[in-house]
DRENDO-1510 file (C-alpha; in Angstrom, 1 decimal, always signed):
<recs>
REC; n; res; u; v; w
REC; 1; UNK; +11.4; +12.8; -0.8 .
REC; 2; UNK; +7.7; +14.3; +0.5 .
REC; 3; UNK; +4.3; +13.5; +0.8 .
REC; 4; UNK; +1.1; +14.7; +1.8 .
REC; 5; UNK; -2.2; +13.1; +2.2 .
REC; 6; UNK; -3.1; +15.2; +5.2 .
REC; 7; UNK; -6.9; +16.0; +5.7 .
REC; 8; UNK; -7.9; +19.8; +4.9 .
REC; 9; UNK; -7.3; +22.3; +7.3 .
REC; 10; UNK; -10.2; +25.1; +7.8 .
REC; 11; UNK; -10.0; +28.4; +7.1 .
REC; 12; UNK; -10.3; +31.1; +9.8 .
REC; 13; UNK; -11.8; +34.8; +9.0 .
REC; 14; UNK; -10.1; +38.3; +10.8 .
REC; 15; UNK; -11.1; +38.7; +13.9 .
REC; 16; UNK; -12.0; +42.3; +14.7 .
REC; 17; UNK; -12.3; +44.2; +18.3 .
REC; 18; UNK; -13.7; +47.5; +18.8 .
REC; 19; UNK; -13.0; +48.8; +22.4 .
REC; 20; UNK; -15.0; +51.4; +23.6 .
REC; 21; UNK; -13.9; +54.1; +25.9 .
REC; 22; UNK; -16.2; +53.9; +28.8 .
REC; 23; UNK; -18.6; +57.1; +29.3 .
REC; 24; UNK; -19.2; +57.8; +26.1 .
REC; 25; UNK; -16.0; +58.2; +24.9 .
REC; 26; UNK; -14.2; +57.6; +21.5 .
REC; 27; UNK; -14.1; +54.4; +19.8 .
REC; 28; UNK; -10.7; +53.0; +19.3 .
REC; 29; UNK; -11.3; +49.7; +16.9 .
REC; 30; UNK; -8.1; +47.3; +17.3 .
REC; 31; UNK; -8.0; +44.5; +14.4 .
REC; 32; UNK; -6.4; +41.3; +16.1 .
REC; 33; UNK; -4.0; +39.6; +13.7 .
REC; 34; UNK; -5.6; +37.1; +11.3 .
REC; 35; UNK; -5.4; +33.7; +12.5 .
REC; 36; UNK; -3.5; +31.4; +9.5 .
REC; 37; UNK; -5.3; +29.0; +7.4 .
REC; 38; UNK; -2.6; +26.4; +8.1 .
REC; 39; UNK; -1.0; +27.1; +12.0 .
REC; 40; UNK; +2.4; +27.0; +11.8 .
REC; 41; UNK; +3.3; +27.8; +7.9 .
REC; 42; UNK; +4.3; +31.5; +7.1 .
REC; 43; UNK; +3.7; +32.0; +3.8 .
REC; 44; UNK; +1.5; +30.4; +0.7 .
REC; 45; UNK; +1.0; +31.1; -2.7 .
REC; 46; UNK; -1.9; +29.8; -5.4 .
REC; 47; UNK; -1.2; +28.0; -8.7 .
REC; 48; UNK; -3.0; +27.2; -11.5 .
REC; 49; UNK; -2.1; +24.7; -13.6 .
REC; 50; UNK; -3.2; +24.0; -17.0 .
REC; 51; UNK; -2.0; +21.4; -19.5 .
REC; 52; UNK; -4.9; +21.9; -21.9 .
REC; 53; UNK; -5.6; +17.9; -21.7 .
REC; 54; UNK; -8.2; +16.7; -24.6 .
REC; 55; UNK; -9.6; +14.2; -21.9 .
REC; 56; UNK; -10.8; +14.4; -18.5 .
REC; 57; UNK; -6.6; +12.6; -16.8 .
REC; 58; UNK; -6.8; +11.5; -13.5 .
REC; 59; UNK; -4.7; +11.0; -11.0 .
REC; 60; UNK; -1.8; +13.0; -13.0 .
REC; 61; UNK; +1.9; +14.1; -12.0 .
REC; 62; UNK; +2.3; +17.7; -12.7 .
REC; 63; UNK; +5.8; +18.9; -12.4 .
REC; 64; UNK; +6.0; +22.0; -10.2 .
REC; 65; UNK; +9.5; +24.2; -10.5 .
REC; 66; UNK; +10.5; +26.3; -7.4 .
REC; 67; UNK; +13.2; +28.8; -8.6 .
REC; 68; UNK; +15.2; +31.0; -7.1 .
REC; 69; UNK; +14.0; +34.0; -9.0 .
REC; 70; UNK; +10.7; +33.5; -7.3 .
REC; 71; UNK; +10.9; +32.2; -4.0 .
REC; 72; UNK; +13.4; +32.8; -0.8 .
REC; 73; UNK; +15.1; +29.4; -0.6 .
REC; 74; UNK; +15.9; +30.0; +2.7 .
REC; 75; UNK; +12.3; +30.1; +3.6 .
REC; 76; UNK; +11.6; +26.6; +2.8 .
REC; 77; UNK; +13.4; +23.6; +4.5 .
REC; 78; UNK; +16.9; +22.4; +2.9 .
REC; 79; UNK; +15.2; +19.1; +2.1 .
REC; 80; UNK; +11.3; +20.7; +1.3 .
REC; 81; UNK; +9.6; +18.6; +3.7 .
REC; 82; UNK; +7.9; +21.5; +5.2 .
REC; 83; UNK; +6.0; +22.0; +1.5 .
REC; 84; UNK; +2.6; +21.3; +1.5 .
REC; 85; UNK; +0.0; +21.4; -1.4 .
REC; 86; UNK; -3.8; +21.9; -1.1 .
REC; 87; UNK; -6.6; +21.7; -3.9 .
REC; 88; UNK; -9.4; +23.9; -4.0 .
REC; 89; UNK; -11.0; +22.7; -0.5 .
REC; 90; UNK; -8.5; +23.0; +1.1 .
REC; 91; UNK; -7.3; +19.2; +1.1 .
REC; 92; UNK; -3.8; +17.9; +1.0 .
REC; 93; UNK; -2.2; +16.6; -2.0 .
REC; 94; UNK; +0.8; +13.6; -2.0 .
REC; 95; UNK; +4.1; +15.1; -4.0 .
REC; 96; UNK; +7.5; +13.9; -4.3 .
REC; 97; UNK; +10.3; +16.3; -4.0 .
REC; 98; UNK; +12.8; +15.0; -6.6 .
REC; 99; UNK; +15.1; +17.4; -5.7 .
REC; 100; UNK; +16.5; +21.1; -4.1 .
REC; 101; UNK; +19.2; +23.1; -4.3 .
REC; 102; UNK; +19.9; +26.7; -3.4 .
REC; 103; UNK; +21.2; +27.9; -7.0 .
REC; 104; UNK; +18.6; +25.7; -8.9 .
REC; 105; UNK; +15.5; +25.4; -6.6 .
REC; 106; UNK; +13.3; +22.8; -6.3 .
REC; 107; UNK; +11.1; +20.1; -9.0 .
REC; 108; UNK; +8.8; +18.6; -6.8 .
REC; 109; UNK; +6.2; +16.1; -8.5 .
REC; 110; UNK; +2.6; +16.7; -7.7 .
REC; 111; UNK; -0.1; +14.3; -8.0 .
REC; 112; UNK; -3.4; +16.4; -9.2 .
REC; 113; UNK; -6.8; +14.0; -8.9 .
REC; 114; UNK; -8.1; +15.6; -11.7 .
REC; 115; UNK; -6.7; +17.4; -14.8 .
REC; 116; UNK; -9.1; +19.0; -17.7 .
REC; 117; UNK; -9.1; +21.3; -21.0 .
REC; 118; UNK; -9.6; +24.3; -18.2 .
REC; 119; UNK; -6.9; +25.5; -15.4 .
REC; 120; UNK; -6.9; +23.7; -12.1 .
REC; 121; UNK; -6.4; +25.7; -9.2 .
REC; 122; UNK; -4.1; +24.7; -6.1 .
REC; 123; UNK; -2.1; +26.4; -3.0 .
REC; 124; UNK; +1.2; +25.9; -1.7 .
REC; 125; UNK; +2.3; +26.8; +1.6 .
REC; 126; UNK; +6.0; +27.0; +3.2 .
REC; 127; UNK; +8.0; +28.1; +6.0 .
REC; 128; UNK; +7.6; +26.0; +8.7 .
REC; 129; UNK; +10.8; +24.7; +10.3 .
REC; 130; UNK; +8.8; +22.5; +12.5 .
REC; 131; UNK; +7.0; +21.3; +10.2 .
REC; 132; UNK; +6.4; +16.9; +10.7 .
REC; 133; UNK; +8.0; +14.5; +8.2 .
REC; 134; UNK; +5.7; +12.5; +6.0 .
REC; 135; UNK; +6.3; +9.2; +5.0 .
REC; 136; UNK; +8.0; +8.1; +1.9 .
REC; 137; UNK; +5.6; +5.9; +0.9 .
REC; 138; UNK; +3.1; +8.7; +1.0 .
REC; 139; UNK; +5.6; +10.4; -1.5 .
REC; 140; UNK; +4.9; +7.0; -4.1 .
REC; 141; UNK; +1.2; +7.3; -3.9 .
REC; 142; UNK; +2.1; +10.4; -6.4 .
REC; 143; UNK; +3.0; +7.8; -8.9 .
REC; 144; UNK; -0.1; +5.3; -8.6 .
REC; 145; UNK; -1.6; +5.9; -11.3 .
REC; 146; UNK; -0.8; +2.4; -12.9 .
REC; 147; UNK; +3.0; +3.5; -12.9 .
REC; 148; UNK; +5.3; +0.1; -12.2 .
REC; 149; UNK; +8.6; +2.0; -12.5 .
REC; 150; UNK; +9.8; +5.2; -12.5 .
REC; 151; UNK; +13.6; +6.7; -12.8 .
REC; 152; UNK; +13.9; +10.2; -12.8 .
REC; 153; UNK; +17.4; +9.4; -13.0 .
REC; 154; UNK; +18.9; +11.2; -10.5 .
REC; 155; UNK; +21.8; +10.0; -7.8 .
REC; 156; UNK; +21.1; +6.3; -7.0 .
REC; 157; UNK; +18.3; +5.7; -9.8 .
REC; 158; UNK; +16.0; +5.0; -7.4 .
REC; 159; UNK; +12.5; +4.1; -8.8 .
REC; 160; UNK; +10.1; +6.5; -7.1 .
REC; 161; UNK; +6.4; +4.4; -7.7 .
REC; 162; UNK; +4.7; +1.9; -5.4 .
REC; 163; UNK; +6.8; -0.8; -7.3 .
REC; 164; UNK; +9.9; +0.9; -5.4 .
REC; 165; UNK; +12.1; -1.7; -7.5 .
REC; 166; UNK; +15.9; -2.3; -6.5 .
REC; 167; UNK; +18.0; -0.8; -8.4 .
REC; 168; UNK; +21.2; -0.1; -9.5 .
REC; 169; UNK; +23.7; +2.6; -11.1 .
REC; 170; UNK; +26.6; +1.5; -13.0 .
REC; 171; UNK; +29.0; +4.7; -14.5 .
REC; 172; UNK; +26.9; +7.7; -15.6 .
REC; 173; UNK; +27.3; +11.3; -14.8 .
REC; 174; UNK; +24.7; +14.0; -13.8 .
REC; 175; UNK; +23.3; +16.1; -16.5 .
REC; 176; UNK; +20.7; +18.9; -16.9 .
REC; 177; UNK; +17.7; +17.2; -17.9 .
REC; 178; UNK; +13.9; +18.0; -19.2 .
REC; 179; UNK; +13.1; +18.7; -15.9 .
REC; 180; UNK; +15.7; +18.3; -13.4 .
REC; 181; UNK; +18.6; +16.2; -13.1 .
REC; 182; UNK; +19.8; +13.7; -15.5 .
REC; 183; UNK; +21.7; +10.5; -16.4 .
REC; 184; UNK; +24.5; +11.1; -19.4 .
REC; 185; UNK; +25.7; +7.9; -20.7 .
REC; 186; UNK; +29.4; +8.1; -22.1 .
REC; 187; UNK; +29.9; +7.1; -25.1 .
REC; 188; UNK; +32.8; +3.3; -25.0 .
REC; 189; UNK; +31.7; +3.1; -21.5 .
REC; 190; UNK; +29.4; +0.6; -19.7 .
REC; 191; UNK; +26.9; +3.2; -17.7 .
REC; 192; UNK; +23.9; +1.8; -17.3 .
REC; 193; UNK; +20.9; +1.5; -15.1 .
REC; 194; UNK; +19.1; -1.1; -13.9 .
REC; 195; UNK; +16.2; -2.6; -12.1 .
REC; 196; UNK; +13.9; -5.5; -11.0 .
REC; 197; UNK; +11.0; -5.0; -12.7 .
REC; 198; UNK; +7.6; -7.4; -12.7 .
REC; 199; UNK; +7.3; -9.2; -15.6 .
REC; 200; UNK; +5.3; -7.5; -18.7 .
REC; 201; UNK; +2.2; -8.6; -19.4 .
REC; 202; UNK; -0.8; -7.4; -21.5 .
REC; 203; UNK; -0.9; -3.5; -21.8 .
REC; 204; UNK; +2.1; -2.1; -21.1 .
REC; 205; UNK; +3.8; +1.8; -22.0 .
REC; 206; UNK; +7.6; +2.3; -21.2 .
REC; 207; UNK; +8.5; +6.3; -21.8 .
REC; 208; UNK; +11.6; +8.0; -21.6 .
REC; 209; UNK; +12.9; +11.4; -22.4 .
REC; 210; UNK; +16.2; +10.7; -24.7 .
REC; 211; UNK; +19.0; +13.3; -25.8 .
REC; 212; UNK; +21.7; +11.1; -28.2 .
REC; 213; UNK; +24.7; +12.7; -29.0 .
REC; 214; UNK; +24.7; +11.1; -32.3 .
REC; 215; UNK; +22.8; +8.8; -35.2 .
REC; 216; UNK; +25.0; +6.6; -36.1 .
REC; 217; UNK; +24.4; +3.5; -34.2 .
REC; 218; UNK; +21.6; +0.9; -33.1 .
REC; 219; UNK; +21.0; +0.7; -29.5 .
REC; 220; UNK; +18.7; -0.2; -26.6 .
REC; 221; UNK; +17.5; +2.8; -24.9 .
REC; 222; UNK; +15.9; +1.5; -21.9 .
REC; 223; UNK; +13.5; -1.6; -21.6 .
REC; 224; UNK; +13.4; -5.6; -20.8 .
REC; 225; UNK; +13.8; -8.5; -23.9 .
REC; 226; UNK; +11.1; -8.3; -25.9 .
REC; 227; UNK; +9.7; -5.0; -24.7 .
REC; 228; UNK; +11.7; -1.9; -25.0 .
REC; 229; UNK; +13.0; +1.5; -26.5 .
REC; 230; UNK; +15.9; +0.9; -29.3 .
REC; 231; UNK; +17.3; +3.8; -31.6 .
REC; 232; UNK; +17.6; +2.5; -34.8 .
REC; 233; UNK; +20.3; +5.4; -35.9 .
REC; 234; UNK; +18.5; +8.5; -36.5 .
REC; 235; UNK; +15.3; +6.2; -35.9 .
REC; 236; UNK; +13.0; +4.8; -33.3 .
REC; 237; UNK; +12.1; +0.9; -32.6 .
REC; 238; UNK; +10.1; -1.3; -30.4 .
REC; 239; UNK; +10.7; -4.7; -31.4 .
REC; 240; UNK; +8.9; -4.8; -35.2 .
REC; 241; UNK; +7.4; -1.0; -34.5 .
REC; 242; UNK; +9.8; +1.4; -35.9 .
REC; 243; UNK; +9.5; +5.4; -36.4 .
REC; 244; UNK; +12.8; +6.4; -39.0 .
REC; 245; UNK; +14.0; +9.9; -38.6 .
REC; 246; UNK; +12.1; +10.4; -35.4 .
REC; 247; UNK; +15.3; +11.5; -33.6 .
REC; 248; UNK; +17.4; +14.4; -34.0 .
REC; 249; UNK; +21.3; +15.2; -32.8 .
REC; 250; UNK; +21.2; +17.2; -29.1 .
REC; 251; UNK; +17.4; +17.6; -29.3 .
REC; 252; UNK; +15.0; +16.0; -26.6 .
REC; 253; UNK; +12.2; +13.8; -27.4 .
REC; 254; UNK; +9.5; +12.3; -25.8 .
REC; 255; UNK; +9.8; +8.4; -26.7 .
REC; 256; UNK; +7.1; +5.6; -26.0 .
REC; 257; UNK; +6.2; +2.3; -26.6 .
REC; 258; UNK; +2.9; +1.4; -26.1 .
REC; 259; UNK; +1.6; -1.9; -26.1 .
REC; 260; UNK; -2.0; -3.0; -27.1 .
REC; 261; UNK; -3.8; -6.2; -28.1 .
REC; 262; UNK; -0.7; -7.7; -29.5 .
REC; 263; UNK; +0.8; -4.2; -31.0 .
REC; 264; UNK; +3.3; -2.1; -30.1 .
REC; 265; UNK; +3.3; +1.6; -31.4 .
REC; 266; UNK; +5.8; +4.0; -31.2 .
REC; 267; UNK; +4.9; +8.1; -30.4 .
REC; 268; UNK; +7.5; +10.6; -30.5 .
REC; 269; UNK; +6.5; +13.8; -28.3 .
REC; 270; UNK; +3.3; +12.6; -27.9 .
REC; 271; UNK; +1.8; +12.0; -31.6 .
REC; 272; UNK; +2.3; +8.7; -33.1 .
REC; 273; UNK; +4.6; +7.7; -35.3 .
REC; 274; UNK; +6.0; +5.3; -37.8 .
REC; 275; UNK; +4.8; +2.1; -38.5 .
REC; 276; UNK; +3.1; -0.4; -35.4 .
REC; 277; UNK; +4.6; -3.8; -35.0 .
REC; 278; UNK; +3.3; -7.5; -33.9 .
REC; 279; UNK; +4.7; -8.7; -30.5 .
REC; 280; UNK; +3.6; -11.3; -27.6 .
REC; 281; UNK; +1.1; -9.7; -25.0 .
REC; 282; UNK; +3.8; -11.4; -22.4 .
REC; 283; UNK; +7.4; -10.3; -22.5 .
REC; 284; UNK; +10.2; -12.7; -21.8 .
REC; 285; UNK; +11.6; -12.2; -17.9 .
REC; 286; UNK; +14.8; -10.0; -17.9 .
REC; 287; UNK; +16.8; -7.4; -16.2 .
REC; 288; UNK; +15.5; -4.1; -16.8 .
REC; 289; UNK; +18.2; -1.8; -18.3 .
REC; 290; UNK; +18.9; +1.7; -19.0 .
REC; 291; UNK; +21.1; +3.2; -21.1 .
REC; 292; UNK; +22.0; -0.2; -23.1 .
REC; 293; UNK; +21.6; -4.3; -23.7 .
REC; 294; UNK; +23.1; -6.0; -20.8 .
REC; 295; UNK; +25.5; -8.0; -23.5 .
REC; 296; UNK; +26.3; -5.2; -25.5 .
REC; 297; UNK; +30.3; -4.2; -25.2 .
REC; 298; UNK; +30.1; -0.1; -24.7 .
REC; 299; UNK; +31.1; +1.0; -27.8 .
REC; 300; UNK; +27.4; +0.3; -29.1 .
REC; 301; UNK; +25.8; +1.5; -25.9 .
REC; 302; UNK; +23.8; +4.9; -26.2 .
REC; 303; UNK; +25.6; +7.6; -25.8 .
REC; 304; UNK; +23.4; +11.0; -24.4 .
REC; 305; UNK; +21.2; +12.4; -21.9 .
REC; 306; UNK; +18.5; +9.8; -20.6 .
REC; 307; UNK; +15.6; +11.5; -18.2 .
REC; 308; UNK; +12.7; +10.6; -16.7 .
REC; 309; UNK; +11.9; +6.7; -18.0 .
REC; 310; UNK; +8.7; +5.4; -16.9 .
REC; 311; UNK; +6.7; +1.7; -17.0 .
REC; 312; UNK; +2.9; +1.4; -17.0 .
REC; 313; UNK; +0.9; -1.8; -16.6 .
REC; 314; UNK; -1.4; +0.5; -19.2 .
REC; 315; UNK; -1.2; +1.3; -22.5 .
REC; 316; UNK; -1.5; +5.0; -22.2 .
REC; 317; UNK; -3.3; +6.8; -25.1 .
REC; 318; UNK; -2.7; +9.6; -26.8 .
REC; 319; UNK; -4.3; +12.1; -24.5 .
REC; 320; UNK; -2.2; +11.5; -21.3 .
REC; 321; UNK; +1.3; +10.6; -23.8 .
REC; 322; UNK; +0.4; +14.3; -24.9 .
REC; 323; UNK; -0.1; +15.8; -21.7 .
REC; 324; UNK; +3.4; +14.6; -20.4 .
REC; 325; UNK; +5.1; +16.1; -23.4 .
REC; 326; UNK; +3.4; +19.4; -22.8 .
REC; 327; UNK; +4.4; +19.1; -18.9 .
REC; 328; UNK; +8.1; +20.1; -20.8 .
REC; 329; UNK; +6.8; +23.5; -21.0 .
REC; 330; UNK; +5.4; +26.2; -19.2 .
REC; 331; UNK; +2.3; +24.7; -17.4 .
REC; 332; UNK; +2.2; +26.0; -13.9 .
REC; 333; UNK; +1.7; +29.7; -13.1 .
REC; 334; UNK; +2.1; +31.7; -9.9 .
REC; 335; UNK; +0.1; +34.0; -8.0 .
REC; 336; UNK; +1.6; +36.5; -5.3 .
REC; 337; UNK; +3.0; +35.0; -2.4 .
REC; 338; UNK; +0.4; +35.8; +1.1 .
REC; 339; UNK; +2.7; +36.0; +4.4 .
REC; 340; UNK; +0.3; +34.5; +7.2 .
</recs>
């Protein structure tokens, strides 16, 4: 995993020298080779992302795919950490690289200070074998924005925000997810994730992008006693919230509990749904689990694809719950690469 917080680096202009034949002779101009905006990187390329956001979102994680198709892999280091990612003046970005291979690319997770109804703009630069190491913590700062877990449920489950929870992987085997890799839970057996989570309390939002491979049981999807994600069959619940027929056989969905002044509501891709609920504003202290209850036997465990599950100490509205559900599509668009 990467980050950068680096300060901004200038930019430089061509330098151009004319030498002049001495006595009057011809001019011969000679154009010294432009110095880089960034020393040491080879190549860059500008983005612009736009998620059409309703609201002014700060601090959001933008999802940025490196494919094959469009970059030279083998321009960019085996483990990305010679990415970096600049806004408009020039001044680093933190981003977590979640993962990158040769045949599938890269998903690195950008943290963008400010999102809007109009494109942002952004530059990426690469190829720099000696390129310094940033610190993983810098890598979690991509994930501050009141994020108190997130599983993007990939090798050890690890929970990539400030929280950086201990967790555990029981079973499971990788799948291709919304965005990357994913956790598929068997069906009769006991895969599950967990994690040592604070206790809920007040606002609270717990997301996750769900795939089941069937509607015909009731089980926990991912949360803690008294505040998490159930199917309900073909349905959705959070402890009285439900949402019936929100879910759909080997489709994806965008599920979230949100938590306010003694509610919970349920949204399904972003727009709300169903029927809000009464709870406590303080959840009982448990094990946070994925993928099931810790008592339940795993025939009644969920059986699917689970993918990018995420906690907030906030109840997120529906701007920024629509905004991740559009992040599933085509958001990010790329210019032509510049060799420097």
């Amino acid at each position: 995993m990467a980050a950068s917080t680096w300060g901004s680096s200038a930019c430089a202009s061509a330098i151009v020298a004319v030498a002049l034949a001495a006595c009057g002779g011809s001019r011969s101009p000679q154009i010294a080779r432009k110095q880089s905006p960034r020393p040491g990187w080879g190549a860059r390329v500008a983005l612009a992302i736009d998620i059409h956001a309703v609201r002014p979102l700060a601090d959001f994680p933008v999802p940025i795919r490196i494919t094959p198709d469009r970059f030279d892999l083998k321009r960019i280091a085996a483990d990305g950490h010679d990415l970096r990612f600049t806004d408009s003046a020039g001044v680093d970005l933190p981003f977590e690289v979640e993962s990158l291979t040769p045949s599938h690319g890269a998903l690195v997770w950008l943290r963008v200070p400010s999102l809007g109804a109009e494109p942002a703009r952004f530059e990426m630069y690469f190829d720099n074998p000696n390129a310094p190491y940033l610190a993983e913590s810098e890598a979690r700062t991509v994930w501050r924005a009141s994020f108190t877990g997130v599983f993007h449920c990939v090798e050890d489950g690890v929970d990539s925000s400030p929280a950086s929870a201990a967790t555990g992987v029981v079973g499971t085997n990788p799948a291709e997810g919304v965005f990357g890799e994913a956790f598929y839970f068997a069906p009769k057996k006991l895969d599950a994730l967990t994690a040592t989570l604070s206790p809920a309390t007040g606002d609270r939002t717990l997301c996750a992008w769900i795939r089941p491979d069937g509607l015909d049981r009731a089980t926990r999807i991912a949360g803690v006693p008294g505040f998490a994600l159930d199917q309900d069959r073909g349905g959705l619940a959070c402890n009285a919230a439900t949402a019936p027929n929100a879910l759909a056989v080997d489709t994806w969905r965008y599920a979230c509990c949100v938590h306010h002044a003694g509610f919970d509501s349920l949204y399904v891709d972003g727009i709300a749904a169903g029927r809000p609920g009464k709870s406590p504003d303080r959840a009982p202290t448990g094990a946070f689990e994925v993928g099931g209850r810790h008592e339940d036997p795993p025939a009644k465990r969920f059986a699917g694809v689970i993918d990018e599950v995420r906690v907030s100490n906030v109840a997120r509205d529906p701007a920024w719950l629509a905004a991740e559900t559009a992040a599933k599509g085509t958001i990010v668009t790329f210019g032509a690469i510049e060799n420097l």
